[in-house]
N, C-alpha and C positions, 0 to 999 in steps of 0.2 A: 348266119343264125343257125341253131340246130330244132330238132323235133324230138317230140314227144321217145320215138323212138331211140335218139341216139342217145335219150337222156336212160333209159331204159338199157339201155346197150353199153352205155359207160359202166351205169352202175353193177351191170355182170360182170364183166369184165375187170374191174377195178378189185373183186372179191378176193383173187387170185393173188393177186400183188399188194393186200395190205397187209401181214407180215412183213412184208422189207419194209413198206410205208410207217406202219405205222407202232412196232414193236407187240408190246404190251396191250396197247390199246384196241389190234386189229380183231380179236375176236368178239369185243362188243361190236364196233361199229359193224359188221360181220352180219350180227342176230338182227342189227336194225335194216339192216339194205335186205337182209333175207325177208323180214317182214315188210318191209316196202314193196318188192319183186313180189310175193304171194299176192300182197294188196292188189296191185298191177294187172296180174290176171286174173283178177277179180270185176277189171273195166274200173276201178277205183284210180282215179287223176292223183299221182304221187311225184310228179316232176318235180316239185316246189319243195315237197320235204327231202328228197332223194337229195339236192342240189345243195340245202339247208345245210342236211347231213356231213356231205360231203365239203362243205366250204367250213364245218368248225375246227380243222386242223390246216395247217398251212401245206403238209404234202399231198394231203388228199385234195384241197383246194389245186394245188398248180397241175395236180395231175390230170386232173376231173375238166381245168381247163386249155391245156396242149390235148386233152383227146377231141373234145366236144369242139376247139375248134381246127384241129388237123384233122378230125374224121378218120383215126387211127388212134390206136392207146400208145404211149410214148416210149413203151417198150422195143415195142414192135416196128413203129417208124425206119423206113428204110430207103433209101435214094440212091441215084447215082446219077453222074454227070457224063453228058452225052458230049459225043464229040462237037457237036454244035454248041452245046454249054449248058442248054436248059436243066433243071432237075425235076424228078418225077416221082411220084410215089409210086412204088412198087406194094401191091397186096400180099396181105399173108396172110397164109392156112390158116382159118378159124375152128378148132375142135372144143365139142362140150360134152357134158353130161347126159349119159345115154336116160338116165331114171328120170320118169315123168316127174315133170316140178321143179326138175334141177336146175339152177339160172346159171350155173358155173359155165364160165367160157375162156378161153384160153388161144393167144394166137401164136404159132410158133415164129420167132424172130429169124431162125436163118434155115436151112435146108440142111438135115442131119440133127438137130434136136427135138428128141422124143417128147413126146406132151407128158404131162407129168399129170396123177394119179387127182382123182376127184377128192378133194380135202374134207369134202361131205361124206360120199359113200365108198370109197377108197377101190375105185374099178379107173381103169384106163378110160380117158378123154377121148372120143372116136370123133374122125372128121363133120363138120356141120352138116353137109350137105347128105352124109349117110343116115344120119339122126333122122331128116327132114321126111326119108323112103318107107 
């Protein structure tokens, strides 16, 4: 099962990648996750439309669920197989949006690609944990 949070965390993360997802269509769905995330930090309970949102197209639907239930966005997913056999997820660098409000979050998939520029306010993604100081 997932939380509040990871529902909240999909739906950041997911903003980045709906152009490939969803052509045309991704700068609406885009203003409505933006106004969801605003709501959010407002203490406003939005899991259910966030979800809603996301299950009325079939890409964002399968995407929304390989993250929520891998607990990584499906880009990003990355494993390897040990000599014993088992596989494991491996984490990856989480960078976002330095400007207060920003939900934009970004994880980079291998070591050696550059995060790529905020689609909102067009400044470099800085690592999460720097944002956090």
């Amino acid at each position: 099962m997932y939380t509040s949070k990871d529902v909240l965390e999909t739906a950041r993360v997911i903003r980045l990648y709906l152009p490939d997802l969803l052509g045309a269509e991704a700068e609406t769905v885009d203003r409505a996750l933006a106004e969801l995330l605003t709501r959010a930090e407002s203490g406003e309970a939005v899991d259910n439309p966030i979800l809603e949102l996301l299950a009325e197209r079939d890409p964002t639907r399968e995407w929304t669920s390989q993250c929520l239930n891998d607990k990584i966005p499906p880009p990003v997913m990355r494993s390897y197989d040990s000599l014993a056999g088992s596989v494991s997820v491996i984490d990856a660098n989480a960078f976002v949006c330095e400007v207060p409000g920003c939900s934009r979050i970004w994880y980079r998939p291998k070591v050696g690609i550059e995060p790529p520029l905020c689609q909102e306010h067009h400044i470099p993604l800085v690592p999460a944990q720097s944002q956090a100081t």
